[in-house]
C-alpha positions in Angstrom: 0.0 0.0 0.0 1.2 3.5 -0.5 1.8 5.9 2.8 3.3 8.8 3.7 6.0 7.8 6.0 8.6 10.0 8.3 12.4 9.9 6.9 14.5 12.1 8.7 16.4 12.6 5.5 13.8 13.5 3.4 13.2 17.7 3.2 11.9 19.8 3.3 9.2 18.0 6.0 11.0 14.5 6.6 7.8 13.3 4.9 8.0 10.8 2.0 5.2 8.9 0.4 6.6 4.8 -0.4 5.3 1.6 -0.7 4.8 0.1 2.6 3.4 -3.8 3.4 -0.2 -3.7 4.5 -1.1 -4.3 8.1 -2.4 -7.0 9.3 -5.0 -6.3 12.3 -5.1 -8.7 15.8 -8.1 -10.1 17.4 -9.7 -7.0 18.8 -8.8 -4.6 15.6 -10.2 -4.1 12.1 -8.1 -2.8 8.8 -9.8 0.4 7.7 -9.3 1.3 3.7 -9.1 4.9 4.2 -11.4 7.3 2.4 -10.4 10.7 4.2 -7.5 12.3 7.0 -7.2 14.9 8.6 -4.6 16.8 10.1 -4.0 18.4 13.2 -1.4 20.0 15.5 -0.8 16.6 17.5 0.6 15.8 14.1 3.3 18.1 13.0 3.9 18.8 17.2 4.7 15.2 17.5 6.9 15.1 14.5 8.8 18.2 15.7 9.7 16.8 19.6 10.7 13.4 17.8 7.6 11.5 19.0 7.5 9.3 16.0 4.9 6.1 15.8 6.4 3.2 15.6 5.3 2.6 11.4 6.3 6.1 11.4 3.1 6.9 9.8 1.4 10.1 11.5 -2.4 10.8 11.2 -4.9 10.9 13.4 -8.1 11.2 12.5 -9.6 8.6 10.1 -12.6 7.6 8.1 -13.1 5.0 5.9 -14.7 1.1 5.3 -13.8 -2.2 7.4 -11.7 -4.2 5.2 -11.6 -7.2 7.7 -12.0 -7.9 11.1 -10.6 -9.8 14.3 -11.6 -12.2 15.6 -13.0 -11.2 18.8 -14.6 -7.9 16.8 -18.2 -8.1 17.4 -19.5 -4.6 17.3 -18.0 -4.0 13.6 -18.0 -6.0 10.4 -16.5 -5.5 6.5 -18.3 -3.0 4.6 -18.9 -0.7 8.2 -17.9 2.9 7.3 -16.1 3.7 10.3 -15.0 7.4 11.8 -12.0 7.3 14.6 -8.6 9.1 16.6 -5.6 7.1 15.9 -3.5 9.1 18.2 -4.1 6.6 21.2 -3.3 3.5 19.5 -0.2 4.5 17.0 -1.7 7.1 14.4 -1.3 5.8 11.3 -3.9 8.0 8.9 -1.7 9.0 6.3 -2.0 5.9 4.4 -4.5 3.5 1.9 -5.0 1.2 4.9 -4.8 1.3 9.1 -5.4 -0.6 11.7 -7.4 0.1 14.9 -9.0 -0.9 18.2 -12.9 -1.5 17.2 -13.2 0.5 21.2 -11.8 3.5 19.3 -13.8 4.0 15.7 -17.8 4.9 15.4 -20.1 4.3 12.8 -19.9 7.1 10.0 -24.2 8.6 9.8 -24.8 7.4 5.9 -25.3 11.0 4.9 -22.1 12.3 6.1 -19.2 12.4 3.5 -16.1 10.8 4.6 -14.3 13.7 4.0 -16.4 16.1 6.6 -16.5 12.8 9.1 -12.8 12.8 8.6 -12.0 16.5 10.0 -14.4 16.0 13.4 -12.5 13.6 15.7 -9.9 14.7 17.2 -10.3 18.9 16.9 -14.4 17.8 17.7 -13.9 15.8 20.7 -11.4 18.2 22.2 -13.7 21.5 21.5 -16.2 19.6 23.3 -14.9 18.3 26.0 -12.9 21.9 26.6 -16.6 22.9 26.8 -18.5 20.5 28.4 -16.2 18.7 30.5 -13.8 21.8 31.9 -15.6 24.2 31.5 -19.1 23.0 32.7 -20.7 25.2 30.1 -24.2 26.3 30.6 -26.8 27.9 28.8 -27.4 31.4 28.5 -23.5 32.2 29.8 -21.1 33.7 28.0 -18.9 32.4 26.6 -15.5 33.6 25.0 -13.6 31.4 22.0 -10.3 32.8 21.3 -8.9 31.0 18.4 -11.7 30.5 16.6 -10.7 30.5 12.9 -9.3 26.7 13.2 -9.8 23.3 13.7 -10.7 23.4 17.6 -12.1 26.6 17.6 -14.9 26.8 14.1 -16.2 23.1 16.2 -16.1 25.0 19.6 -18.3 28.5 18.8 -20.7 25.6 17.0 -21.0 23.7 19.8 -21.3 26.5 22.5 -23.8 27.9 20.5 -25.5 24.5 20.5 -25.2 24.0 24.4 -27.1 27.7 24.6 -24.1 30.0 25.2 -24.1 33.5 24.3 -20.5 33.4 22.2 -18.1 36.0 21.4 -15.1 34.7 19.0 -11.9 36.3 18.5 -10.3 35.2 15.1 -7.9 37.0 12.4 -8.7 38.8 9.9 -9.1 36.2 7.0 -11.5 34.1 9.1 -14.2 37.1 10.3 -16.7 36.2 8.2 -16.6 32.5 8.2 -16.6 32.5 11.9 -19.7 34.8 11.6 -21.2 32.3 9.5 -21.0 29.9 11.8 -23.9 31.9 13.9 -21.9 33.6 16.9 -23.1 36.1 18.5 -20.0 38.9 18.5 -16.7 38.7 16.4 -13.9 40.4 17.3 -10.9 41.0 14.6 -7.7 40.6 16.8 -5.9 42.3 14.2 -8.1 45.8 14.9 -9.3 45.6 18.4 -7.6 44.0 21.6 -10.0 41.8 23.1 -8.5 41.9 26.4 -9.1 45.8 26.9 -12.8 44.7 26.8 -15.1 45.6 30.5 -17.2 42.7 28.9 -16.9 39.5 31.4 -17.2 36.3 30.8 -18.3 33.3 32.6 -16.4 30.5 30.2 -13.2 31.3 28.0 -11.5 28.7 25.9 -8.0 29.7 24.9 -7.1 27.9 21.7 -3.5 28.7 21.0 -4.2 32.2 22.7 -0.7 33.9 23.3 -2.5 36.5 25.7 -1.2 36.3 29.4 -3.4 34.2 32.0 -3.6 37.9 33.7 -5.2 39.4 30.7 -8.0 36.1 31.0 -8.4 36.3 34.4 -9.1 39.9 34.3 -12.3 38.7 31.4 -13.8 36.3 33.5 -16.7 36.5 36.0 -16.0 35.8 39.6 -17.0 32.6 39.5 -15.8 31.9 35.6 -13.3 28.9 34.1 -10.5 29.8 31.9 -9.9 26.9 29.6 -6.2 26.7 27.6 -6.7 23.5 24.6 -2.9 23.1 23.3 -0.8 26.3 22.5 3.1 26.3 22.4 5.2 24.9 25.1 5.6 28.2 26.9 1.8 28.6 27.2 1.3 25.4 28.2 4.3 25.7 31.1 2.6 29.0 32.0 0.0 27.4 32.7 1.0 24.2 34.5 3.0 26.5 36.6 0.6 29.5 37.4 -2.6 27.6 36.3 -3.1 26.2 40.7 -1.8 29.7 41.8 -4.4 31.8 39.5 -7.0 29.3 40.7 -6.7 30.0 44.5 -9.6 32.5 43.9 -12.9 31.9 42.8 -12.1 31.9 39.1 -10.7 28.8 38.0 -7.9 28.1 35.5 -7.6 24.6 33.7 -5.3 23.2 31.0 -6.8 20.5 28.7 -5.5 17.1 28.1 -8.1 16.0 25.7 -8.2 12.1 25.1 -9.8 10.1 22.5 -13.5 8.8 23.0 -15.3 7.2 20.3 -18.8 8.0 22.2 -17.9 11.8 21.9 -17.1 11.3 18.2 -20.3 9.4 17.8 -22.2 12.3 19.5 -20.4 14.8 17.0 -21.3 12.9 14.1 -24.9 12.5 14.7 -25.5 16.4 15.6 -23.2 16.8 12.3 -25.4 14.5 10.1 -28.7 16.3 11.7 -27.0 19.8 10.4 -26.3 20.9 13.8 -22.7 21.1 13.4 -20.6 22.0 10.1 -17.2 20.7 10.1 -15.4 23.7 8.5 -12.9 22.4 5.6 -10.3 24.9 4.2 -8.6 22.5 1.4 -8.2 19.3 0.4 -4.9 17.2 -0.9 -4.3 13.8 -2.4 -2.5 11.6 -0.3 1.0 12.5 -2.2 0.6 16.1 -1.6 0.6 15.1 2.8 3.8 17.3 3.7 2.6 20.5 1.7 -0.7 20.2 3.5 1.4 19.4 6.7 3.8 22.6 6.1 0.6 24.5 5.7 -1.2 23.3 9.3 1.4 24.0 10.6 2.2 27.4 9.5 -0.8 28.5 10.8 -2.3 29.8 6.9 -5.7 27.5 7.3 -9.1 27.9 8.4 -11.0 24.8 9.7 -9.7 21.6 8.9 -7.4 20.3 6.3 -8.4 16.8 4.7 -6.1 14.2 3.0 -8.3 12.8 -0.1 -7.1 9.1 -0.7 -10.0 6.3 -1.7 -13.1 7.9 -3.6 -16.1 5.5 -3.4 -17.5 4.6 -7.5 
């Protein structure tokens, strides 16, 4: 089978697509033919600290059809269009085939494509359980999404929105009117106005990427609100490991998010997806030989929504 594989002599992204054998899946996995990728920071992160899976095949999310199945598989059989995070159980997405824990995948809803089921795992699941789970969102709060031009964040104003928040986004320039379509309630261009000079309050921020100080958010937030951080670069992320318990000692609460795979929140994601309740957000697709330009341009931070690997189109 064909996959893009991690050679540290390849340039300029150490990614090279070869022929690679097949994999063969245990008792409790299935072989997925992939139909659709996606990318995401854990990606191109892991590939920069020199966290390499073991095929050296990166790719998280996944959708695609059952090849074959183990044979202590009950829940899925061949033919099963299946939706899942890889990034528990070896990655592996940027390929024709993978294999993968049953416990991990969901059922695609028949009138999702695979491409749009492909872009909702992993950014999805950790939008939502940024929102739900650490934030203990509520309706009728409000809610502040900074970020909210990506992956994470065009899945997280959707899904506050959905959960009954009153949301406010912050987002560059390029993404102001996508993010508006999305049916926020406030946008604010970061690029023209500093958010953080606002006397607006809120009861729930999320802090995708946000490079703003946790001063700045604690000064945003109700005296009883949760400042959420989902990923950011290392010195964000030590910030807040360090400072997070100290800034916390009050009332307002400060947590950093260590989203983990869960094939029931993907599930739930998919279903509120297939009953138009949620639009993953797709900036541009790539064959499966074009996987390190697409990666170069995740990671340089150029893309709106999701970026989707193409590689098996059904007849």
């Amino acid at each position: 089978m064909k996959a893009v594989i991690f050679d540290k002599n390849a340039t300029p992204e150490k990614l090279i697509l070869r022929e690679v054998e097949k994999p063969v899946p245990d008792d409790n996995q299935v072989l997925i033919e992939i139909h659709a990728a996606s990318i995401n920071a854990a990606d191109y992160r892991s590939m920069r600290m020199g966290i390499i899976p073991k095929h050296r095949i990166f790719g998280a999310d996944v959708a695609g059809r059952v090849v074959t199945a183990g044979s202590a598989v009950t829940a899925l059989k061949p033919g099963d269009a299946v939706v899942g995070d890889l990034s528990g159980c070896g990655f592996g997405g940027f390929a024709e085939y993978a294999v993968a824990p049953a416990s991990v995948l969901a059922l695609k809803p028949e009138n999702l494509s695979f491409e749009d089921a492909a872009a909702v795992p992993l950014a999805g699941v950790t939008a939502l359980q940024g929102l739900r789970d650490l934030g203990k969102i509520q309706p009728g709060q409000r809610v502040l999404i900074c970020g909210a031009g990506g992956g994470v964040g065009t899945f997280a104003v959707q899904l506050a929105k959905n959960f009954g928040a009153h949301v406010t986004a912050v987002c560059g320039p390029r993404s102001v009117d996508l993010v508006r379509s999305l049916g926020v309630d406030c946008v604010i261009n970061y690029s023209t106005e500093d958010f953080t000079r606002s006397s607006v309050r809120y009861d729930l921020i999320l802090g995708i990427n946000g490079s703003s100080s946790l001063a700045d958010y604690k000064r945003l937030l109700t005296p009883c609100g949760i400042y959420v951080m989902v990923g950011g670069h290392l010195s964000q992320v030590f910030s807040a490991i360090l400072f997070g318990p100290l800034m916390s000692l009050g009332s307002r609460k400060f947590r950093a998010l260590a989203a983990k795979p869960n094939a029931n929140d993907t599930a739930y994601l998919l279903q509120l997806a297939a009953k138009g309740k949620l639009k993953p957000v797709i900036d541009r697709m790539y064959p499966l030989e074009q996987t390190p330009e697409a990666m170069r341009c995740v990671s340089q931070g150029h893309t709106r929504g999701k970026v989707i690997i193409s590689i098996f189109k059904e007849q």
